[in-house]
C-alpha positions, 0 to 999 in steps of 0.5 A: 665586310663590304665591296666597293666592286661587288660585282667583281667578286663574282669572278671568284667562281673561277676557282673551278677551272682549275679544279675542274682541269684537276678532276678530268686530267689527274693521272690514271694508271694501270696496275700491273703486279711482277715477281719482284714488286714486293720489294719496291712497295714501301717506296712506291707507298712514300713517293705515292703519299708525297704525289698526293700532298704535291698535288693538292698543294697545287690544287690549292694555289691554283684555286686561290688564285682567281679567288684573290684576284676576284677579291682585289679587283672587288676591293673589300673593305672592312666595317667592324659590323657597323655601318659606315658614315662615308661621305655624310655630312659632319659637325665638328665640334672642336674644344680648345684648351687655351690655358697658359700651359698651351703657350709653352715653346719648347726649345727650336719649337713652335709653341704648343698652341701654334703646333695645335692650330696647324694641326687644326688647320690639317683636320680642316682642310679635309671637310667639305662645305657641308661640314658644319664646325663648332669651335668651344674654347676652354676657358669659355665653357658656359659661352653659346656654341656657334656653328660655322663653316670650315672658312670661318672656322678656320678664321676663328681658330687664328684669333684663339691664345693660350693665356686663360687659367686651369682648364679641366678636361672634364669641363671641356667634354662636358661643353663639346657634348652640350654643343654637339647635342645642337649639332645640325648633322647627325653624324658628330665628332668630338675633338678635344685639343689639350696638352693634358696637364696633370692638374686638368686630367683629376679625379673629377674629370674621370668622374665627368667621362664616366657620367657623360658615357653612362648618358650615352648608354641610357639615351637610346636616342645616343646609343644608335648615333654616339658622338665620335670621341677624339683626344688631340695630345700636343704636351707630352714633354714637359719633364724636359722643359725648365720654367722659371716664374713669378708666382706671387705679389703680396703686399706685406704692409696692412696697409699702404699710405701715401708717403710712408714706406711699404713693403712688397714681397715677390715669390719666384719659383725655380721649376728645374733641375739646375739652380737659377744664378744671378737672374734679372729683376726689376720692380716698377711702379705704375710702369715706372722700372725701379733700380734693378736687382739679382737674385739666384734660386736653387734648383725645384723651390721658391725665392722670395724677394722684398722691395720697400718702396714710398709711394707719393700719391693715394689712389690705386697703384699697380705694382709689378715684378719682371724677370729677365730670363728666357725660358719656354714660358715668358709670359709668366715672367710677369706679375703684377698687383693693385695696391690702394695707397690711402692718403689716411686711415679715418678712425673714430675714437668713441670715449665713454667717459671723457676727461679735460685732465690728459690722458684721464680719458678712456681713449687719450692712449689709443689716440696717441697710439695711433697719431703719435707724430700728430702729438709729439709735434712732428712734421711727418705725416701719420697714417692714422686720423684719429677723431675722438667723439662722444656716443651721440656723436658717433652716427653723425662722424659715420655719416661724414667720414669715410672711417675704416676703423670704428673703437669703443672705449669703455662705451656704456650706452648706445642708442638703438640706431647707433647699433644699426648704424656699426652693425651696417659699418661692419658688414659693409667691410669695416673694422670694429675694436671694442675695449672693456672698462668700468662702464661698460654694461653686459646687457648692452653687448650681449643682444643682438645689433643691427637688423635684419641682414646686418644683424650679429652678436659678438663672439664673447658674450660678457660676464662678470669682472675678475681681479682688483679694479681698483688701482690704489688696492693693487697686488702686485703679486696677484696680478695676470701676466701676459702670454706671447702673442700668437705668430698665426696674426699676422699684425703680432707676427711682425713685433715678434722677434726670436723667442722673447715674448714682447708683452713679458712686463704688461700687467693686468690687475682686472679683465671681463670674464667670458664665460667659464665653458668658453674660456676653457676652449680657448685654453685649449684651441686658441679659439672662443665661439669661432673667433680667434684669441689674440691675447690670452694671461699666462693662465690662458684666459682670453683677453683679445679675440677677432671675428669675422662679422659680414665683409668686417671684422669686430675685435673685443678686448677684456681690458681697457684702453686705459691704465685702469686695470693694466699697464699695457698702455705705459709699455713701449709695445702698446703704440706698435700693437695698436697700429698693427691692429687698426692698420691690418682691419683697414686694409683688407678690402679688396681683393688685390688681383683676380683670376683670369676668367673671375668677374670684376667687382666695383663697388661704390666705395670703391671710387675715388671721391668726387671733390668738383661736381658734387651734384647728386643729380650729376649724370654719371658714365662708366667706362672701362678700358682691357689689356688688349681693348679699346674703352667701351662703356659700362652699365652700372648695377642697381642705379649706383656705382657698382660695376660688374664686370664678366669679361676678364679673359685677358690677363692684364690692367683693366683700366676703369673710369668713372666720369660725372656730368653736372646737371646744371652745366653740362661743361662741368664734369670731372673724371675719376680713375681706379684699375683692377689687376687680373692674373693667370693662376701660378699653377699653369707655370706647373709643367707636369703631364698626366701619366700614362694610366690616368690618360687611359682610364679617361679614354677607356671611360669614353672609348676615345682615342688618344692621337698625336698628330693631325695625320694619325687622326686623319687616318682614323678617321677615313677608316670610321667613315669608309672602313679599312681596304684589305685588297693591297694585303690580297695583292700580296698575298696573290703575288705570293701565291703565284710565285709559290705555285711556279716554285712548287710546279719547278722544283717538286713536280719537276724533280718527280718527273724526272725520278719516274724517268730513271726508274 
C-alpha cells in the first residue's frame, strides 16, 4: 500500500485526543457500603459490566474517527506488492485476428470486427504521445512489426478487414511477444483481440502459451519486466447465429475440353437449427449468371448441387456459385474456381510392333478408344489427339507436343535417352500407361529410368507370364475373370452402376506375373509396393496398378492393349475406361483454388502458348492484377516463366498477364492471360466458440485476463499502472462511523443516565 498525501497521514495521530480526554475525565466515585447494599450488587456488577462495554465502544469510534479521516485525506492506494508503472511511457502491441469468422454481423449489430475497432479506438484514446503502438495482424504472422504513434495506429486499424483464413491463437501470441521484444518501452502490454473460435484456441495454442510463459519464467531479464498479457473477447454468441455457406466447388470431369459438357458440383452447408427452403442459386461463367435454380437443405448438414455446363472456348475459366440469403455471414455466400478448359488432350501412343492390317497393332484399340468420333467419321470434336509413333520417334513428338498422356503399347526396346526423356515427362507432372504384351522385356522395366532427381522404378517389378498366349490354343474354362473395379478410383467409380460388375465378360487368357510376395499383399490391402491396384482377376492377382512418380502418375497394365491375351478390348466397357483413365491422368495439374494467405504459383506450362511472337529473344513482362488492386509487375524465378506469387491476403480472382516484346520490332508484341482463384477455407463459416475451461487454461497458463469491453480493460489497466484507491470505502466507513458513535452516545449512554437519575 501506497499514499498519494502521505503527509496527511500523519493526522491519524489525532486518535490520542479523545483517548487522552477518556483517561483524564473518565468517571470516579467513591465507595460507600450501607446495610441494604447487599441486595443491589448483583445489579450493580451487570449495569457495571455494560458501562465498561459502553464506554469502550465509544472510545473506539472516537479513536477511528481521526484515523479514517487522516487516511481519506491521504488517499491510500493499494499496489499487490509491486511497484506501480504510472505514468511511464508503454508500447502497445495490439494482435488482430482478422479471419473471416470476424466478419460475423449478428442480428441489429455491428459487425464483430467493426465492434472490435471501436473498442480499439477506446483503448487508443487513452495513450499519450509517448505511447508507442504495434499493430500485428493475424493472418500476417511473419510480417516486420512496425511501431507507430497513437494517430497513426489508429489510421492503420480502420484499413485492417476480416477475410483472412484460420487464425491460431497461439500464433498470435507467439507474433505479439516476438514484437513487444523490439518494444522501445520497457513498460509492455500484449493486446490479443480475437472472437476466439474453437478451431483457434487447440491443443497447439495451449502448448504455445505454455512454452511462452515458461520463456518468461527462465529469462531473468522477463522476470523483473513481463509483458502485461490481455484477451479482448468479442464472439461469444455464435450458438445464436444461423449460417448458410457455400463450402466447395469440385470439378467433377477429369477433365474439362473446350465444347463438350462439364460437370461441376457445389457443396452448401446449412449451420442451423431450422432447415434452409427454397434458396436462391446461380452459377455463372466468368461472371456470366446462368439460369438460376432453388435448392432447400435441412437443418445442421450439407446439399450438393450439380451444374453441367459446355464451355466454348480453352484457356482458364472461373466458375462461381452465389447464394441469395441473407445471413450474418454473406461473404461466404460465394465461391468460385478456376477451371483450365483444354481445346485437346495431346496423347502419344508408342506401337511396339505396328501392323499395316487394322486393328493388327499393338495400340490400334486404344487409339480408337480415345478418337472414337476421329474414327467413326463423326463431326463432333473429340477430347482426345491421339498420335501413334514408333519408339524412335517418341523423343522427337515430346519435344513437339504439348502431351499429357504418354502409353506404351507392348514397347520392347527404348533407348537410354528416351527413358530420360519419360522420366522428366512424368516428374514434371505427366501421365505414363504402360500396357504388357508379347515383347516386352522384363530387364527393360525393371532398372532404374531417368537420372539424377528424376530417377524412379516402377511400382510392379516384371515376372514371368502366367496362362496361355496364344489365341488359337485358348481355354476357355481356364481363363481369368475380372473382378469389380475399385469405387475408391474415381475414373471406374463413375462406370459403376448399382452392384453389377461392368467387367463381368472380360476374359484374360494371359497376364505378367509381379512377384509372388506382392502380389499376396495386394490380395489382401488393394495395394502393390505403395501403388494402388485398380484391377485385380477374380483370384486377386493385380493386373492395373497407379503410382505416384515426382508431379505424375505412371499406371502398368499386366495385359495388352490388344486382343492377344484378352477380349477387354472387344467389350463395349473398354472405350469408356480408357478415356476415364487418360482424362483423370490429364487433368490433375494445378490446383484449382488456394487458400488465402498460401503463395501462388505459375509455372511455365502453365501459360497459354504464345502463336505471334515467337522470338525466344522477345523481352518478356509480367503483371499480375488482385481482387481489390491495381496491376503491378512481377519479377519471374530463375530466368523463366514461373511467377511466385506471396501476397495472396484478399480472396478473390488474381488476374495474370504475361506480355512478350519482339526483339526485332518493338510494335510486335502479344498478351497472354491465365488467372488463379483464392479462397478462405470453409472452416471459418464453422460458428463454434471456445468453451469456458479451454479459455481458461490459455489465460491461467499465461496469467492473462479475459475482458469484454474496452471499459472493463480500461479499468485494469489504470489500476496496474496507479493501484487501486481504497479512501471512497474509508469514507464510508467514517460516515458510519460517525453515525454509530452519535447513536450509541443517544441511545445507550442517554438511557443509562437516566436509569442512574431514578434510582
Amino acid at each position: 500500500m501506497s499514499f498519494l498525501n502521505a503527509a496527511l497521514a500523519a493526522g491519524a495521530l489525532a486518535f490520542t485526543i479523545p483517548l487522552i480526554i477518556h483517561l483524564f475525565f473518565r468517571s470516579r466515585f467513591k465507595r460507600v457500603d450501607w446495610g441494604a447494599m447487599h441486595l443491589l450488587e448483583s445489579v450493580l456488577r451487570v449495569n457495571r459490566r455494560r458501562m465498561q462495554i459502553t464506554n469502550w465502544l465509544l472510545l473506539l469510534l472516537r479513536c477511528a474517527i481521526p484515523i479514517l479521516l487522516a487516511l481519506c485525506l491521504a488517499r491510500p492506494v493499494l499496489t499487490g506488492f509491486r511497484a506501480l508503472a504510472g505514468d511511464a511511457p508503454k508500447t502497445l502491441v495490439i494482435a488482430v485476428d482478422d479471419s473471416r469468422s470476424m466478419s460475423v454481423t449478428p442480428p441489429g449489430q455491428p459487425s464483430r470486427m467493426q465492434q472490435a475497432k471501436a473498442q480499439l479506438e477506446t483503448i487508443l484514446g487513452d495513450l499519450s504521445r509517448r505511447d508507442e503502438v504495434i499493430l500485428i495482424r493475424g493472418s500476417r504472422p511473419g510480417a516486420v512489426a512496425t511501431k507507430m504513434g497513437v494517430a497513426d495506429a489508429s489510421t492503420a486499424l480502420r484499413k485492417v478487414t476480416a477475410q483472412a483464413g484460420p487464425v491460431s491463437i497461439g500464433q498470435l501470441i507467439e507474433s505479439a511477444v516476438a514484437a513487444a521484444s523490439e518494444a522501445t518501452h520497457a513498460r509492455r502490454q500484449l493486446l490479443i483481440v480475437s472472437d476466439f473460435q474453437s478451431d483457434a484456441v487447440g491443443t497447439s495454442s495451449l502448448e504455445t502459451a505454455q512454452n511462452v510463459a515458461e520463456s518468461f519464467r527462465s529469462d531473468s531479464e522477463s522476470k523483473l519486466n513481463r509483458p502485461v498479457i490481455d484477451f479482448l473477447n468479442v464472439g461469444g454468441d455464435s450458438d445464436t447465429l444461423s449460417n448458410v455457406s457455400i463450402d466447395s466447388i469440385s470439378v467433377d470431369s477429369p477433365v474439362v475440353v473446350a465444347g463438350r459438357s462439364g460437370v461441376f458440383a457445389a457443396t452448401i452447408r446449412n449451420d442451423s437449427d431450422l432447415a434452409a427452403r427454397d434458396l436462391r442459386l446461380v452459377w455463372a461463367i466468368d461472371g456470366q449468371p446462368l439460369e438460376p435454380r432453388t435448392v432447400s437443405i435441412d437443418p445442421r448438414s450439407t446439399a450438393t448441387n450439380r451444374l453441367t455446363h459446355t464451355i466454348p472456348q480453352s484457356g482458364m475459366h472461373r466458375v462461381t456459385a452465389t447464394i441469395g440469403k441473407t445471413d450474418v455471414l454473406p461473404s461466404d455466400n460465394r465461391r468460385s474456381v478456376a477451371v483450365e478448359v483444354m481445346r485437346e488432350i495431346n496423347v502419344v501412343l508408342v506401337d511396339g510392333r505396328p501392323s499395316n492390317q487394322a486393328l493388327q497393332g499393338q495400340a490400334d484399340f486404344l487409339a480408337i478408344a480415345l478418337s472414337p468420333f476421329a474414327f467413326g467419321g463423326d463431326d463432333r470434336p473429340d477430347p482426345v489427339n491421339a498420335t501413334v509413333v514408333s519408339e524412335r520417334r517418341l523423343e522427337k513428338t515430346l519435344e513437339e507436343t504439348d502431351a499429357r498422356v504418354v502409353i506404351l503399347a507392348d514397347v520392347g526396346r527404348l533407348s537410354e535417352s528416351a527413358r530420360d526423356s519419360l522420366a522428366q515427362f512424368v516428374h514434371s507432372g505427366g501421365g505414363l500407361v504402360v500396357f504388357d504384351g508379347p515383347d516386352v522385356r522384363p530387364a527393360l522395366y525393371n532398372q532404374p529410368w531417368g537420372k539424377g532427381p528424376n530417377e524412379f522404378r516402377f511400382a510392379a517389378p516384371l515376372g514371368e507370364v502366367i496362362g496361355q498366349t496364344d489365341r488359337n490354343q485358348v481355354d476357355a474354362a481356364a481363363a481369368f475373370t475380372i473382378d469389380t473395379p475399385p469405387r475408391i478410383y474415381e475414373p471406374w467409380r463413375v462406370l459403376s452402376t448399382g452392384e453389377a460388375n461392368p467387367l463381368s465378360d472380360v476374359r484374360v487368357w494371359a497376364y505378367r506375373d509381379w512377384g509372388s510376395e506382392e502380389s499376396s499383399s495386394a490380395k489382401a490391402d488393394d495395394s502393390l509396393g505403395g501403388a494402388m491396384v485398380l484391377l485385380k482377376t477374380n483370384g486377386g492377382e493385380p493386373l492395373a496398378i497407379k503410382s505416384a512418380v515426382g508431379s505424375g502418375s505412371v499406371i502398368q497394365f499386366a495385359i495388352p492393349g490388344n486382343d492377344s491375351w484378352t477380349n477387354f478390348p472387344l467389350r463395349p466397357i473398354f472405350l469408356p475406361m480408357i478415356q476415364q483413365l487418360v482424362l483423370e491422368l490429364a487433368g490433375k495439374r494445378a490446383e484449382p483454388a488456394v487458400d488465402v494467405g498460401q503463395p501462388l504459383v505459375i509455372s511455365q506450362n502453365d501459360w497459354p502458348p504464345l502463336t505471334k511472337v515467337t522470338d525466344p529473344d522477345a523481352r518478356k513482362s509480367y503483371w499480375v492484377q488482385p481482387p481489390d488492386g491495381e496491376e503491378s509487375e512481377l519479377q519471374p524465378e530463375n530466368d523463366n516463366d514461373s511467377l511466385r506469387l506471396t501476397s495472396t491476403f484478399t480472396p478473390g480472382t488474381y488476374h495474370f498477364r504475361k506480355t512478350a516484346v519482339s526483339a526485332g520490332d518493338a510494335k510486335q508484341r502479344e498478351s497472354v492471360h491465365t488467372l488463379r482463384i483464392v479462397e478462405v477455407p470453409p472452416s471459418e463459416s464453422v460458428l463454434v466458440d471456445v468453451n469456458e475451461e479451454r479459455l481458461q487454461k490459455l489465460t491461467e497458463a499465461l496469467d492473462a485476463s479475459v475482458y469484454r469491453t474496452a471499459d472493463s480493460l480500461r479499468s485494469a489497466d489504470r489500476t496496474r499502472s496507479f493501484g487501486r484507491e481504497i479512501w471512497r470505502w474509508l469514507w464510508a466507513a467514517l460516515v458510519a462511523a460517525l453515525v454509530a458513535e452519535l447513536w450509541l452516545q443517544q441511545n445507550l449512554v442517554s438511557r443509562r443516565a437516566s436509569q442512574e437519575a431514578a434510582v
